[in-house]
C-alpha positions as CSV (number, residue, x, y, z in Angstrom):
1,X,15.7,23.7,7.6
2,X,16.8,23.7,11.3
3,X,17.6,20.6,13.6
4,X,14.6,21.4,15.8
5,X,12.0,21.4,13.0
6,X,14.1,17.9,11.5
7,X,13.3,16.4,15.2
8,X,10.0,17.4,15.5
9,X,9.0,15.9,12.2
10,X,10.4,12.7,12.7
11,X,9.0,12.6,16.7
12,X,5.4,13.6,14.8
13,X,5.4,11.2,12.3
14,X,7.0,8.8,13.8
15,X,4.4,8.7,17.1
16,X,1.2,9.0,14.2
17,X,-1.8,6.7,15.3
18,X,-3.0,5.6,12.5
19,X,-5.6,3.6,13.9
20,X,-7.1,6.9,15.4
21,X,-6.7,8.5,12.1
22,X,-8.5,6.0,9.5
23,X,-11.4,5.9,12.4
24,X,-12.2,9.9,12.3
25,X,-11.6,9.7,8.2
26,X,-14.7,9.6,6.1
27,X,-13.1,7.8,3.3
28,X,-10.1,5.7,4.8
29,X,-8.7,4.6,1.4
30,X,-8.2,8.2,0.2
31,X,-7.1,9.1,3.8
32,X,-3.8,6.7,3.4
33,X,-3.3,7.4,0.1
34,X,-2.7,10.9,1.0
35,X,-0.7,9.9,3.9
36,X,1.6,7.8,1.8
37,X,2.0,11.0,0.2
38,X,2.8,13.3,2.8
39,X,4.7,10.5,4.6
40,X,7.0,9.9,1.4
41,X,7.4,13.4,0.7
42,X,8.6,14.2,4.5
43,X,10.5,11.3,4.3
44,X,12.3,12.7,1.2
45,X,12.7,16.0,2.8
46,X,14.1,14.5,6.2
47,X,16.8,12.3,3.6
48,X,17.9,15.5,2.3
49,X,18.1,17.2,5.7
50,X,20.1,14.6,7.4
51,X,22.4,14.1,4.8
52,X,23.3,17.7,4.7
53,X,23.5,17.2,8.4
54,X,26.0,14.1,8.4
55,X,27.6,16.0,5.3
56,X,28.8,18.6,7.9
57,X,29.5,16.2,10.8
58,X,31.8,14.6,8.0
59,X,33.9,18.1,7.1
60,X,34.3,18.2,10.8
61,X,35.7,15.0,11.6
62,X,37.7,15.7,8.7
63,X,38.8,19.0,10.2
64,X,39.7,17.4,13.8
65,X,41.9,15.0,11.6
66,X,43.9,17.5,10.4
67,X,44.4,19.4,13.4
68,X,45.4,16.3,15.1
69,X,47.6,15.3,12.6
70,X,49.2,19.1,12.2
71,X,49.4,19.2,16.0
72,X,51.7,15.5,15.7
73,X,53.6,17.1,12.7
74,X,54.1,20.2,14.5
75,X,55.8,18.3,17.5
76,X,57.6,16.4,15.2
77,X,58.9,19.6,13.9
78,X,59.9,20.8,17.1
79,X,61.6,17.8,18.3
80,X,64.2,18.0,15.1
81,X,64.5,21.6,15.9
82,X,65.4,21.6,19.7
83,X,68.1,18.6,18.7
84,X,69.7,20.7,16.1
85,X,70.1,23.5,18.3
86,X,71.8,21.2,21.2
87,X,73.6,19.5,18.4
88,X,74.6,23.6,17.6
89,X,75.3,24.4,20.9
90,X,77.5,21.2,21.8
91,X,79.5,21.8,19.1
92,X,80.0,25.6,19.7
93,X,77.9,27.8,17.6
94,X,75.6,29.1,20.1
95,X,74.0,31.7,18.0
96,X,72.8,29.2,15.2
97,X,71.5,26.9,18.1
98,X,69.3,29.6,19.4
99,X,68.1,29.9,16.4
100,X,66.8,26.3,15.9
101,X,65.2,26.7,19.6
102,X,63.4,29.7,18.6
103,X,61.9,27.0,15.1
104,X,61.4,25.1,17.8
105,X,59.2,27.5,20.1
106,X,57.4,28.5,16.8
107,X,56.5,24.4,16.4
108,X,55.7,24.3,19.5
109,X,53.5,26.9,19.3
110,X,51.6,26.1,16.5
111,X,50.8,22.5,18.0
112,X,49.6,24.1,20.5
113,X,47.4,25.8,18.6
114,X,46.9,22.5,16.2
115,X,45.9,20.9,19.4
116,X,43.2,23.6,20.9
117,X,41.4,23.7,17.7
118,X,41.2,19.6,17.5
119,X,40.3,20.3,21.5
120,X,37.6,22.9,21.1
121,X,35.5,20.6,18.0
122,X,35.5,17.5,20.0
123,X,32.0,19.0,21.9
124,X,30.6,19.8,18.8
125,X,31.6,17.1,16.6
126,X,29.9,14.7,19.7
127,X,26.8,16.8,19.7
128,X,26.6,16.4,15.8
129,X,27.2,13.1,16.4
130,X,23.9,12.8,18.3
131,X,22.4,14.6,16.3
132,X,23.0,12.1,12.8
133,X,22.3,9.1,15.7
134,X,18.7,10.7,16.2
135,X,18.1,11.5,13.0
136,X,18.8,8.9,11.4
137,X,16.5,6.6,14.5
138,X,13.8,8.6,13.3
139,X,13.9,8.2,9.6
140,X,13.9,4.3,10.4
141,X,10.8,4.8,12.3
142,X,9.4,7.3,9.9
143,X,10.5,4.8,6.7
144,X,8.4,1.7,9.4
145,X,5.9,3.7,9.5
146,X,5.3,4.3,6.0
147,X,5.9,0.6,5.6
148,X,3.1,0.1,7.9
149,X,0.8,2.7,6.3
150,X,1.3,0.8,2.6
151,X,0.5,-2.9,4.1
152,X,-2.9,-1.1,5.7
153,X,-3.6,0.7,2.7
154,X,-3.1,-2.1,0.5
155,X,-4.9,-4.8,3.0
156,X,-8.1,-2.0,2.7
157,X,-8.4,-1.9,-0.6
158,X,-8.6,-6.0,-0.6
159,X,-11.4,-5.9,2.1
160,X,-13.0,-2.9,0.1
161,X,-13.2,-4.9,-3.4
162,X,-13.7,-8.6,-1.4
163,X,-17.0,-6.7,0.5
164,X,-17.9,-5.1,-3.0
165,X,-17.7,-8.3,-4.1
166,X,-19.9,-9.9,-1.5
167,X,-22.3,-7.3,-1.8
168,X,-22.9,-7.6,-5.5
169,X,-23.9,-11.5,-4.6
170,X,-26.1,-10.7,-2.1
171,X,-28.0,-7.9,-4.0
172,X,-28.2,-10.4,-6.5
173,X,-29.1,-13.4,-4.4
174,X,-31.8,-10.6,-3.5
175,X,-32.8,-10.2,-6.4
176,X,-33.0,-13.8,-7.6
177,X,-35.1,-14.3,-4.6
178,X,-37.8,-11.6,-5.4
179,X,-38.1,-12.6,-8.7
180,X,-37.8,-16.4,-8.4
181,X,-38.1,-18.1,-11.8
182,X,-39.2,-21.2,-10.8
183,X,-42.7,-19.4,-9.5
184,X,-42.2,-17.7,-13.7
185,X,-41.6,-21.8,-14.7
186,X,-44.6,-22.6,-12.8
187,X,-47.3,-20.5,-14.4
188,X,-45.1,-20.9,-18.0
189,X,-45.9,-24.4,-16.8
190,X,-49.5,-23.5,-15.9
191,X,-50.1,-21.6,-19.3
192,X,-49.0,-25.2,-21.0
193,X,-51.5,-27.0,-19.0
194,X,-54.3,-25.0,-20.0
195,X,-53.1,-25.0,-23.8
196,X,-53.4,-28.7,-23.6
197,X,-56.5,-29.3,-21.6
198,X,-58.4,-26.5,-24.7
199,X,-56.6,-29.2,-26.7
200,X,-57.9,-32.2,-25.2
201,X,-61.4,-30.5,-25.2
202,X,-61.6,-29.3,-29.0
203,X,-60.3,-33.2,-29.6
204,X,-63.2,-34.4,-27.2
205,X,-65.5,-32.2,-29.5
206,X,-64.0,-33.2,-32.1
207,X,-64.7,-37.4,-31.5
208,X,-68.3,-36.7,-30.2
209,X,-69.2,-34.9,-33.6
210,X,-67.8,-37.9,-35.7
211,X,-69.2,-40.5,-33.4
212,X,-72.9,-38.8,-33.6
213,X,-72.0,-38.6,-37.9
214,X,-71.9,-42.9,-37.4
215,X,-74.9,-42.8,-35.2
216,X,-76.9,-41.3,-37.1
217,X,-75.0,-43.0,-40.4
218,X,-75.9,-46.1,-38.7
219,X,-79.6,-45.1,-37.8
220,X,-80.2,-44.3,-41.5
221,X,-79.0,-47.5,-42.7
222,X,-81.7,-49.1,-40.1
223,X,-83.9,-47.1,-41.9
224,X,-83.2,-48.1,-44.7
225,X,-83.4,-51.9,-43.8
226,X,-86.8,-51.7,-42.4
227,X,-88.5,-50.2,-45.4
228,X,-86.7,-52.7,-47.5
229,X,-88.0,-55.7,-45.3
230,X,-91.5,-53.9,-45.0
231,X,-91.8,-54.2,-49.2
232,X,-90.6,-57.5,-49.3
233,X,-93.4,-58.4,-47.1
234,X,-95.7,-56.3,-48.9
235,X,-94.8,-58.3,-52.1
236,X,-94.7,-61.4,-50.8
237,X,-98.1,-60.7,-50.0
């Protein structure tokens, strides 16, 4: 994976409207869910990338270091030669002292060589450094991002199952409204009535028949009386 296609993954993802892209989704809950995937995925790929990437920025820096540090120890090297051979010189043996200036010259030498390889991987080393510095801005915005994707997510499924919710009251409500049982309570109500007015009548019936039985009980016993009277006047007679 190169450094261009790292940066313009992190610029796209980072700059993603996810307003404008739950409004053009048929079914916003399954449209962040496969964001979250594709979001943690590239995040996870993007990790991997810059790692690798500071991973090298790292073995460079390390590299400088020891060039720097070679190019100090070759001067140091150089410094105890060139002494020894004036040490040589002053004391007479000219040929050994030439010898330690010509150590010398190869220290010297080979700092300066120390010293152009430290020199030439500064640029690059300050370039990678910009590099990890962008990257690693963009995985922060990515890793926001996805932060901010999760809440949304997790904030529509709560309005999904709350409106769900609502809706199953109202269809109810609905319902309850259609088929009101108090208008089923009235005519059970109703039905009752009429049970106990037929009642009421068959009783009614019921008394008159008995109450004509007496009358006409009692209308016999008049009767009854009257021809009784009638012989006793007949035999009185």
């Amino acid at each position: 994976m190169t450094k261009q296609t790292i940066f313009s993954r992190v610029a796209t993802l980072a700059k993603a409207n996810i307003n404008a892209l739950l409004d053009s989704a048929e079914d916003p809950q399954k449209m962040l869910d496969q964001l979250i995937r594709d979001y943690t995925n590239n995040i996870r790929e993007a990790e991997e990338a810059v790692a690798t990437t500071i991973g090298n920025l790292r073995m460079l820096e390390q590299d400088h270091k020891e060039d720097v540090d070679a190019a100090a120890e070759w001067g140091t090297k150089a410094l105890a030669a060139s002494k020894k051979a004036d040490e040589l010189r002053a004391g007479g043996s000219a040929a050994e002292a030439d010898t330690f200036d010509q150590l010398a010259k190869v220290a010297l030498g080979r700092q300066l060589r120390s010293e152009k390889e430290a020199k030439d991987a500064e640029p690059t080393i300050a370039a990678q450094s910009e590099v990890v510095d962008k990257l690693k801005s963009g995985l922060d915005q990515m890793k926001a991002k996805l932060a901010d994707l999760q809440a949304k997510r997790d904030q529509l499924v709560a309005r999904a199952k709350t409106a769900q919710a609502q809706n199953q009251m109202l269809d109810a409500a609905k319902n309850i409204n259609v088929l009101d049982p108090t208008s089923e309570l009235s005519r059970f109500e109703e039905k009752v009535r009429r049970e106990e007015a037929k009642a009421l009548g068959k009783q009614e019936l019921a008394d008159s028949s008995l109450d004509a039985q007496f009358e006409q009980l009692d209308s016999l016993g008049d009767a009854a009386e009257i021809e009784a009277r009638l012989a006793a006047l007949k035999g009185g007679s």
